[in-house]
C-alpha positions in Angstrom: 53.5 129.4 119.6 55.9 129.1 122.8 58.1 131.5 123.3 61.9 130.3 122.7 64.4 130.3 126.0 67.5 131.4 125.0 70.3 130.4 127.7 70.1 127.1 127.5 72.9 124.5 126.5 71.4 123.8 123.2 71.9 127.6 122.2 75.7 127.7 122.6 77.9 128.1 119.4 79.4 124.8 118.4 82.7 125.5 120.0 81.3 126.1 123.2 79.7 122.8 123.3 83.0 121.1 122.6 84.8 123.1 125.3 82.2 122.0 127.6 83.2 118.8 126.4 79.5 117.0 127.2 80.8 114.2 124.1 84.3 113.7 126.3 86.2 115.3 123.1 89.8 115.6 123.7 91.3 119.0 123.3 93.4 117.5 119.7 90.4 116.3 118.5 88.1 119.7 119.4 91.3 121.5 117.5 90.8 118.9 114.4 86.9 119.4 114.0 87.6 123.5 114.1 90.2 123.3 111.1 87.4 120.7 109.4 85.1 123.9 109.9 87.7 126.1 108.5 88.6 124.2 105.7 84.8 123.8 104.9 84.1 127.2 104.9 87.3 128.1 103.1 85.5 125.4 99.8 82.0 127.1 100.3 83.5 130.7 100.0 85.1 129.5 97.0 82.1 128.0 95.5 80.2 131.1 96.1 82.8 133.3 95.0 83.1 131.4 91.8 79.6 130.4 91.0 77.3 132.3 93.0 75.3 131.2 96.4 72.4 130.1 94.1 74.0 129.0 90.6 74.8 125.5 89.8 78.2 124.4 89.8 79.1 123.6 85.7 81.7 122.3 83.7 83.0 125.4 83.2 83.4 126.3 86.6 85.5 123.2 88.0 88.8 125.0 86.8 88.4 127.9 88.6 87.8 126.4 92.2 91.2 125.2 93.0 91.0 125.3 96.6 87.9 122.9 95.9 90.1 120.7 93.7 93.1 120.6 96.7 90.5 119.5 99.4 89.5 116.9 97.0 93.0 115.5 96.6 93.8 115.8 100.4 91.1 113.4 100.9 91.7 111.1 98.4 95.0 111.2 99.8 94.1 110.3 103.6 91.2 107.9 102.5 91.8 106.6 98.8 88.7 105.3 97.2 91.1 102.1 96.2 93.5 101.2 98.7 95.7 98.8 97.3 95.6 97.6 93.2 97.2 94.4 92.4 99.0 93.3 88.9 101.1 90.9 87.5 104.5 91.4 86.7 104.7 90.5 82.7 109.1 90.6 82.5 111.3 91.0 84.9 111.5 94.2 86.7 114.3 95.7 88.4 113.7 97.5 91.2 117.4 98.6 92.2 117.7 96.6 94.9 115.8 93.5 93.8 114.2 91.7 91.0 111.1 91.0 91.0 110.7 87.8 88.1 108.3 87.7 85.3 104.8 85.8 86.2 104.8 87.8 89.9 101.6 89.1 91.1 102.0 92.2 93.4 100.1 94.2 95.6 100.5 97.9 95.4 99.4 99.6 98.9 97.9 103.2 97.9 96.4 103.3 101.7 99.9 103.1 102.8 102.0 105.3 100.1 99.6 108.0 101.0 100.1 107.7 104.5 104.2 107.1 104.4 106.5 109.7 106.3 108.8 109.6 103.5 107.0 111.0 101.4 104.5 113.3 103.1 105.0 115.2 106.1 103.0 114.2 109.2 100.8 112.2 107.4 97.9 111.9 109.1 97.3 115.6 109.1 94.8 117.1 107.1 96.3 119.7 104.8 95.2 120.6 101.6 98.1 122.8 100.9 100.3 119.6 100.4 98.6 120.4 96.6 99.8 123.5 95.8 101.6 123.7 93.0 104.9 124.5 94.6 104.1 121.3 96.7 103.1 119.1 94.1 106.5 120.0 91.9 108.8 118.9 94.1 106.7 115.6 94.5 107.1 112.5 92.6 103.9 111.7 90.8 104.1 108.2 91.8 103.2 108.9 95.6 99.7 110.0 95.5 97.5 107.4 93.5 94.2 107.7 94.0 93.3 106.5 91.0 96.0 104.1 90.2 98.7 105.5 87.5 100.5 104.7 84.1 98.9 102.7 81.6 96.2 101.0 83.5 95.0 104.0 85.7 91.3 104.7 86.1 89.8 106.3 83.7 87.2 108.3 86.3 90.0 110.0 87.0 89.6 112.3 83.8 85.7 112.6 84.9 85.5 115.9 86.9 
């Protein structure tokens, strides 16, 4: 068995690679991979405080891993598994500003509620925190939708 050479490029720690920037990484997108390694770690030391490094994860265990749950919902958030739904308007609907008539199909954008400044700070950013429950109180339920809402909202979404 050969002998292994330590020194060599393929031996540095993950960030040193990126810093010597061999894959052209900018330094926002170096800082965005390290907080996807943070928050990753932050979900596994959950998991293993919760359930154990070698248990399986069961039913019983899903409300306890909360941090899990808000990592979840950040990325439902950012990429929604259904990015738009479409229905048909079945009376007239007011809307405050407009009417929208009875017999109107619409097209609801979850891709772009999720991603709209008006309702979520910076957007784009990866943040689980946004589902605290402090957070999540003083949000209106109506702008994160991954899995649609009201009366003909998915029912996976009651499938942990």
């Amino acid at each position: 068995m050969k002998a292994r050479e330590y020194g060599k490029d393929k031996d540095l720690a993950l960030i040193d690679q990126m810093l010597k920037n061999e894959a052209h990484l900018s330094d926002d997108e170096i800082l965005q991979h390290l907080i996807l390694f943070f928050l990753a770690e932050r979900v596994y030391q959950e998991v293993v405080e919760t359930v154990g490094k070698t248990n399986a994860i069961g039913p019983n265990d899903l409300p306890n891993l909360k941090y899990t749950e808000m990592a979840i919902s950040e990325s439902l958030r950012i990429l929604p598994s259904i990015p738009f739904i479409a229905r048909a308007v079945s009376e007239d609907m007011d809307m405050g500003t407009r009417i929208i008539p009875s017999d109107t199909d619409i097209v609801i954008s979850i891709f772009d509620i999720h991603r709209n400044e008006k309702y979520w700070k910076d957007p784009l950013k990866y943040d689980p925190d946004r589902f605290l429950p402090e957070e999540m109180a003083n949000r209106d339920p109506y702008t994160f939708l991954p899995f649609s809402a009201g009366p003909k909202n998915c029912i996976g979404k009651y499938f942990p």
